[in-house]
N, CA, C and O of each residue as an XYZ file, in Angstrom:
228
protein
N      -2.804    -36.714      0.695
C      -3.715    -35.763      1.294
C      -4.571    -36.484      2.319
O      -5.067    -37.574      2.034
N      -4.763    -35.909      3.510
C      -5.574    -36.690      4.599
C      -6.650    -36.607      4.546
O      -7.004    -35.434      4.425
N      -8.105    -37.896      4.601
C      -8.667    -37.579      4.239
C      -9.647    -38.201      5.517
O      -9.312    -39.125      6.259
N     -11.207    -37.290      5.583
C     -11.474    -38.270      6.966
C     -12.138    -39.464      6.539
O     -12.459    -39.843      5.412
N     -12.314    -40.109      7.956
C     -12.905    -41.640      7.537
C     -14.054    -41.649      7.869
O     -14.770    -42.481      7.313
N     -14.744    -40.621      9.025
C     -16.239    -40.339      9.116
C     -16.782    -38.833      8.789
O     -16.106    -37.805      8.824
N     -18.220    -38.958      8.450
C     -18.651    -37.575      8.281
C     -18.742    -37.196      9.710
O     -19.030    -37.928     10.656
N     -18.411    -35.765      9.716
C     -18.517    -35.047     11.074
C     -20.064    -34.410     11.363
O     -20.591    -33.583     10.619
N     -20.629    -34.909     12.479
C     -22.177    -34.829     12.999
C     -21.702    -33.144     12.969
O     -20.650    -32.512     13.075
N     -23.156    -32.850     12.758
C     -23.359    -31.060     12.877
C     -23.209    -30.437     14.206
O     -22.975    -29.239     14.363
N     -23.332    -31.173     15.018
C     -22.830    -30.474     16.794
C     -21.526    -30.607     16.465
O     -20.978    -29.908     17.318
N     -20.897    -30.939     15.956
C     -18.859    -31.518     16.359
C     -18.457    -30.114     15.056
O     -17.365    -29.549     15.103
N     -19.385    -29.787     14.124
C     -18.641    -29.037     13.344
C     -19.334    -27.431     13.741
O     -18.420    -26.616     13.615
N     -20.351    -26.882     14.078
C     -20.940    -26.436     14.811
C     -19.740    -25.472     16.159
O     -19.374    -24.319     16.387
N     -19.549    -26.790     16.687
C     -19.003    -26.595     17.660
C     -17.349    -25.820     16.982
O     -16.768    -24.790     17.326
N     -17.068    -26.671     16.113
C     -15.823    -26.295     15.671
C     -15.533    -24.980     15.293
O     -14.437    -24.421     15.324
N     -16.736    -24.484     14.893
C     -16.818    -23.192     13.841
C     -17.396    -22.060     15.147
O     -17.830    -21.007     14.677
N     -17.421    -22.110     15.934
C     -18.133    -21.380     17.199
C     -17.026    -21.065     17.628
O     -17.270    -20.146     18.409
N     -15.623    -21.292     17.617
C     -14.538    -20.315     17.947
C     -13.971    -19.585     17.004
O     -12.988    -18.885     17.251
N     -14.508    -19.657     15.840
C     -13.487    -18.540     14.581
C     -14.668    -17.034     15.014
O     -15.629    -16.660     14.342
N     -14.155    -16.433     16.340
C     -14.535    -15.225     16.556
C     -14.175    -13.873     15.921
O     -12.983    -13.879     15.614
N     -14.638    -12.995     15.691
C     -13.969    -11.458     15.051
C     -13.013    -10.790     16.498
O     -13.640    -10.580     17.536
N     -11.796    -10.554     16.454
C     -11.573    -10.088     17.440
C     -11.799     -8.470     17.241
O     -12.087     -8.033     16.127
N     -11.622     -7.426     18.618
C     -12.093     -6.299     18.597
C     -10.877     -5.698     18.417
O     -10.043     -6.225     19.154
N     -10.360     -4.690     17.650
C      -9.278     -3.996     17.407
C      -8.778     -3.442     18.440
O      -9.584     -2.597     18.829
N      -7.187     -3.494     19.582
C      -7.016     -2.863     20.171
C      -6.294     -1.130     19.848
O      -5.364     -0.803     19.111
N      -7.324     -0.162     20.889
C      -6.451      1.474     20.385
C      -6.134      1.763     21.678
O      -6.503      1.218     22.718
N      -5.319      2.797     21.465
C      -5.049      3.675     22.634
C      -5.569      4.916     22.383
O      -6.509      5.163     21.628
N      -4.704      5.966     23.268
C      -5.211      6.833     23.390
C      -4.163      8.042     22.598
O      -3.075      8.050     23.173
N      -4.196      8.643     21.907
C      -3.097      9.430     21.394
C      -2.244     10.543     22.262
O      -2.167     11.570     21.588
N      -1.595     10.679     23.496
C      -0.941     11.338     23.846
C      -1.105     13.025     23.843
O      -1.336     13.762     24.802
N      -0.922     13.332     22.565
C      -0.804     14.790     21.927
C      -2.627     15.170     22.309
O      -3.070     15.823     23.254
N      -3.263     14.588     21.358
C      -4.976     14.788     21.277
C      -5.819     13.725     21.863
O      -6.992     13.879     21.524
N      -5.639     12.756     22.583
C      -6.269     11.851     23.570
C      -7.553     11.184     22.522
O      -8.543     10.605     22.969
N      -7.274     11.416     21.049
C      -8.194     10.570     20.461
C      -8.158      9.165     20.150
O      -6.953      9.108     19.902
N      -8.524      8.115     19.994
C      -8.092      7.130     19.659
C      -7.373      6.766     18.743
O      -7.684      7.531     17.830
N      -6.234      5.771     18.196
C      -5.691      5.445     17.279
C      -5.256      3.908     17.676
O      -5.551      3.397     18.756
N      -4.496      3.239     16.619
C      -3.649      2.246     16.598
C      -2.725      2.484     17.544
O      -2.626      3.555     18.142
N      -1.793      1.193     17.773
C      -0.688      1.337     18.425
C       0.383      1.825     17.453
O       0.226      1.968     16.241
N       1.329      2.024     18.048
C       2.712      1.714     16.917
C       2.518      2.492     15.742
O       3.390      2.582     14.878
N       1.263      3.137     15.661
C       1.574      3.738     14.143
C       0.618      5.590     14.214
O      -0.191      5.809     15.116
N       0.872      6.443     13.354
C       0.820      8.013     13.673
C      -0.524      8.187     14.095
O      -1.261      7.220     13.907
N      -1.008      9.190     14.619
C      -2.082      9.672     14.346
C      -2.649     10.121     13.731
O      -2.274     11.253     13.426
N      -4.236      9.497     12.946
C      -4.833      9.953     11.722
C      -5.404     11.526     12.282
O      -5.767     12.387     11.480
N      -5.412     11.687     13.440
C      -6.135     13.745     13.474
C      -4.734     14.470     13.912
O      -4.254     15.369     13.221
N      -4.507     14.299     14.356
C      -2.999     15.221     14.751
C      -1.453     15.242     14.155
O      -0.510     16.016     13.997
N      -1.840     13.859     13.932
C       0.035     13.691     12.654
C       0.847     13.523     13.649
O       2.011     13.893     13.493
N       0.524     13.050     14.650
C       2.202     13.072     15.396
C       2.357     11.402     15.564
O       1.467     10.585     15.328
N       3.634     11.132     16.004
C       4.042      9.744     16.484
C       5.205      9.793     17.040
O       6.137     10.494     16.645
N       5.225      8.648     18.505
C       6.537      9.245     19.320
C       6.989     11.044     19.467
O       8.078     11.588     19.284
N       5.934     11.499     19.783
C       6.303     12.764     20.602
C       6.653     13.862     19.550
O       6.956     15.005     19.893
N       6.581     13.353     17.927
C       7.431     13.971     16.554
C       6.036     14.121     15.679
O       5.186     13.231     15.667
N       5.871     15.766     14.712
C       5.401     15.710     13.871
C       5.823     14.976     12.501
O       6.870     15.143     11.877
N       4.429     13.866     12.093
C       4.971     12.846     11.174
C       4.527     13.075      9.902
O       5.154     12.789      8.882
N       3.107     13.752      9.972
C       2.297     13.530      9.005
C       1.734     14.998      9.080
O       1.317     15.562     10.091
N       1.826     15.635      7.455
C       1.109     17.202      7.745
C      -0.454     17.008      7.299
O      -0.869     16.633      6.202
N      -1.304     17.421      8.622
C      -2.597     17.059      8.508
C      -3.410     18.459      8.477
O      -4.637     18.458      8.377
């Protein structure tokens, strides 16, 4: 197991931990009802996906 050979100063870990950002969820726009949703997957207000009723809402 690797192990380090110095303690890491608080700017170097600081620094390290200052890129684990939240990214922002990308949506579109739903086609059928122009509300937002996921990509790739149905719409939670209208039920449709690819142009097809998927889901009875």
């Amino acid at each position: 197991m690797a192990v380090p050979k110095r303690k890491m100063s608080r700017s170097n870990t600081r620094s390290r931990r200052a890129n684990w950002k939240a990214a922002v969820v990308p949506t579109v726009a739903c086609p059928q009802c122009k509300s937002p949703k996921l990509g790739h997957t149905a719409c939670s207000v209208c039920g449709t996906y690819n142009g097809r009723q998927v889901l009875e809402v």
